[in-house]
C-alpha positions in Angstrom: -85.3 149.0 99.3 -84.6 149.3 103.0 -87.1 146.8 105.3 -88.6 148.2 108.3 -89.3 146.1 111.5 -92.6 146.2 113.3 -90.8 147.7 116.4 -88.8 150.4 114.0 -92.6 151.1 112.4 -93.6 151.3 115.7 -91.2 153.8 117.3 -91.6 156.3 113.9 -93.6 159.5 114.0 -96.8 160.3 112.4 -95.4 161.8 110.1 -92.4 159.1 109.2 -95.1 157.1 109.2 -97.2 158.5 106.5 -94.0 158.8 104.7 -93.0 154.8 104.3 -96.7 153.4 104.7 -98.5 156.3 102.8 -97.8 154.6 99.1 -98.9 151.3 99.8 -102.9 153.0 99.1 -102.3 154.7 96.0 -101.8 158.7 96.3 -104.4 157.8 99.7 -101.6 158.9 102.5 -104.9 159.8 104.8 -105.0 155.9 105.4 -101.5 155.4 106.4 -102.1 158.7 108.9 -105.5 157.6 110.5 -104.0 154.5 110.8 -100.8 155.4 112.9 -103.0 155.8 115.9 -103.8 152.2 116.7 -99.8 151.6 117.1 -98.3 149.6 118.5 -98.3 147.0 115.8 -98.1 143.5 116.2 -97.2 142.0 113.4 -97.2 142.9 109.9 -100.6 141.3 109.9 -101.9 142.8 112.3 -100.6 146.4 110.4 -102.0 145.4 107.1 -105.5 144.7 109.3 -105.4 148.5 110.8 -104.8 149.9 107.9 -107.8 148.0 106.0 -109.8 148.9 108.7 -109.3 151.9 108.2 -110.8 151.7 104.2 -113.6 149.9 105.7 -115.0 152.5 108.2 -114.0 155.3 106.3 -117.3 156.5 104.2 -118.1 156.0 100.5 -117.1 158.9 99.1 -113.6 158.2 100.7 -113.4 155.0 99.6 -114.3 155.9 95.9 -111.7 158.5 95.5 -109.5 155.6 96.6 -110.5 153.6 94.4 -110.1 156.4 91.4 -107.0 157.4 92.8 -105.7 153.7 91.1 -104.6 154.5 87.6 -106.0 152.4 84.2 -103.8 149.8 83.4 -101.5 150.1 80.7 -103.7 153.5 80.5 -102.2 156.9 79.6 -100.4 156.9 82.3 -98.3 154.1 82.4 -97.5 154.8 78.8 -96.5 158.5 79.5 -94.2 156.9 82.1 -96.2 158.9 84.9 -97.6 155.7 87.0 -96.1 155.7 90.5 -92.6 153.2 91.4 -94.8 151.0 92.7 -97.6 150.6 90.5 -94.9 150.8 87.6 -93.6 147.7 89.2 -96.8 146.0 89.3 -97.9 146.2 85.8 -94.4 145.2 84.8 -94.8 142.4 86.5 -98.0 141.4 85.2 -96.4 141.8 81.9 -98.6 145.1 81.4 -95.4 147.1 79.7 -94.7 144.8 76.5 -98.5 144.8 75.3 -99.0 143.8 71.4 -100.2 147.1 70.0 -103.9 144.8 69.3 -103.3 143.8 73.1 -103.0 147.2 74.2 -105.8 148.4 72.1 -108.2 145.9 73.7 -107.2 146.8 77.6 -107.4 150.2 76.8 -111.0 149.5 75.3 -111.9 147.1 77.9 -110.6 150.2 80.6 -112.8 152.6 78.9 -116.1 150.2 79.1 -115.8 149.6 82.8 -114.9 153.2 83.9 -118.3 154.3 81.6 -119.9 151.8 83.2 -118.8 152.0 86.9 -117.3 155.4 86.9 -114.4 154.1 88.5 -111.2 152.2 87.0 -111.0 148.3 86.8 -108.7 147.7 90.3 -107.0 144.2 89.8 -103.9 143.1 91.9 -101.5 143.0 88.8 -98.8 141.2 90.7 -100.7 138.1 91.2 -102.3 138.2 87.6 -100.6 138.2 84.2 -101.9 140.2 81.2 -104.5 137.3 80.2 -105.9 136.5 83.4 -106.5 140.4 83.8 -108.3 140.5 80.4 -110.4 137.5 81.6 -111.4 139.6 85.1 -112.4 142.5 83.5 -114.9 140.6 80.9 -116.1 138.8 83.9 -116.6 141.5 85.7 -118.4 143.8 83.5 -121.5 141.7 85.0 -121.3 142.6 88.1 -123.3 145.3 90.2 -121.4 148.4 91.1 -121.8 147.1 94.4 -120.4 144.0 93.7 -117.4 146.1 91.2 -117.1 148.7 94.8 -116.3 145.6 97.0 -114.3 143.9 94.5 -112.2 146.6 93.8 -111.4 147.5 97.9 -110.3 143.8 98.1 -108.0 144.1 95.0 -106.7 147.2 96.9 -106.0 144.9 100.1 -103.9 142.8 98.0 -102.0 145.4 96.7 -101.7 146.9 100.2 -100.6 143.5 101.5 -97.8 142.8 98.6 -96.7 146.4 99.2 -96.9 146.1 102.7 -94.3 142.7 102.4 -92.4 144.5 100.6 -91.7 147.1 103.2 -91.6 145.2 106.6 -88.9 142.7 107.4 -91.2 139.3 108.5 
């Protein structure tokens, strides 16, 4: 995968833009585009900041379809080999693709409780969790508010965002 510098990022179009940063929120490219404006960028911090930002003063409703725009993990999805590269890569990573079938059949329990019960799905950064800690998170966090589970999730997001984000830029 080709890395970008910040002044390459800086000198692209909105529209090259949206193109290499769009994927690092999940199917969200409205991020990446709102974003753009508050070039130049000084660092990849500093890009990773503006595009959080961006989550944070967007309104709720924007925010929750980013968060549903995430898919389950190791959810029908992933196993009908539909997940996006880079989420692919994540729950490979996390070991989220060579599941016991009783392994699998608890996540995909555990997925269905805390979607029914936050109407969103579990957001975990898979790349710095394996499959156990994930299981762990989400019994932990089946006893939080949706409040709590909303701001949790947007954080888990920012990880993602900044892995992705490393990924991409040359630092």
């Amino acid at each position: 995968m080709r890395k970008w510098t910040i002044p390459e990022i800086n000198s692209l179009s909105r529209d090259e833009f949206v193109g290499i940063a769009g994927p690092v929120f999940e199917h969200s490219p409205w991020i990446a585009e709102l974003a753009w404006r508050q070039r130049p960028f000084m660092n990849l911090k500093h890009l990773h900041r503006a595009l959080c930002e961006t989550v944070e003063t967007a309104d709720g409703e924007k925010q929750l379809a980013l968060i549903r725009a995430h898919p389950d993990l190791a959810g029908r999805l992933a196993l009908a080999g539909k997940l996006t590269q880079e989420s692919a890569n994540e729950q490979s990573r996390a070991g989220l693709d060579q599941l016991s079938p009783e392994e699998l059949g608890r996540l995909q329990r555990s997925n269905a409780v805390y979607k029914g019960r936050f109407d969103f799905p579990f957001i975990i950064c898979a790349r710095l969790n394996d499959k156990q800690s994930i299981l762990a998170a989400f019994e932990r966090r089946l006893h939080n508010s949706r409040e709590q589970e909303l701001k949790t999730a947007l954080e888990e997001i920012f990880k993602i965002a900044k892995l992705r984000l490393q990924d991409l830029v040359a630092h």
